[in-house]
C-alpha positions in Angstrom: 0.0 0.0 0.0 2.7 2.5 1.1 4.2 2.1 -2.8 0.5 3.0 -4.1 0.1 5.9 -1.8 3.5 7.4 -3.2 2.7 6.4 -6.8 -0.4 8.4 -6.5 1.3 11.4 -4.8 4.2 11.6 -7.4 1.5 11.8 -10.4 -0.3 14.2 -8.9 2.6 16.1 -7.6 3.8 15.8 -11.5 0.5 16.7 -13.1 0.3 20.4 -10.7 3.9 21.0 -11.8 3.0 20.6 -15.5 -0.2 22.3 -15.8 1.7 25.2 -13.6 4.5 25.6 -16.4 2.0 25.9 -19.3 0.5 28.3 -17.5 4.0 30.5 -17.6 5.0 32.7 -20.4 8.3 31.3 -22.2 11.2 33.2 -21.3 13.0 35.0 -24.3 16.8 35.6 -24.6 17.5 39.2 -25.5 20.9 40.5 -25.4 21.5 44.2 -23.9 25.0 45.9 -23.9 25.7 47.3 -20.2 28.6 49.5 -18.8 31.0 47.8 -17.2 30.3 49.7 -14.2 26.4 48.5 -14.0 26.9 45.4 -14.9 29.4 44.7 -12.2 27.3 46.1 -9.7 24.8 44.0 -11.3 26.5 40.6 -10.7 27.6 42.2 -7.4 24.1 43.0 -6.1 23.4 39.5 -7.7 25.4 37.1 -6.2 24.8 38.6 -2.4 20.8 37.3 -3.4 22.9 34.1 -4.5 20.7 35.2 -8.6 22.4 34.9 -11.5 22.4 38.6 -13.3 19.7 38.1 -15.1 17.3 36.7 -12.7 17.9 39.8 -10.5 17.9 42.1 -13.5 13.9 40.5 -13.7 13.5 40.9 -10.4 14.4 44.7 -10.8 12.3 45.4 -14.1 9.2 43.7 -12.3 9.8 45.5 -9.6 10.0 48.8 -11.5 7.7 48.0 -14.2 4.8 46.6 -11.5 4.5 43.4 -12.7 4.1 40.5 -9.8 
């Protein structure tokens, strides 16, 4: 029974997870040209969140732009 009971929960578990990506915009890959100086206080700012760049960078322009 115990196998079943984890069976069940990893298909569900998997199905939420799916339908929760579709629901999600695909990323795009754009490429912007920064000054060195802001982009390594970008990377700077970045790493202390343990982000990549670019993840903060989104968190900044949704943050700016009010999208949540």
């Amino acid at each position: 029974m115990a196998f079943e009971d984890k069976m069940n929960k990893l298909q569900s578990s998997m199905n939420t997870q799916i339908e929760a990506n579709e629901n999600q915009a695909p990323r795009l890959s754009k490429s912007y040209t920064l000054k060195q100086d802001v982009a390594n206080e970008l990377a700077s700012r970045a790493k202390e969140q343990e982000l990549t760049a670019s993840r903060y960078l989104e968190k900044l322009l949704k943050k700016e732009f009010d999208i949540f």
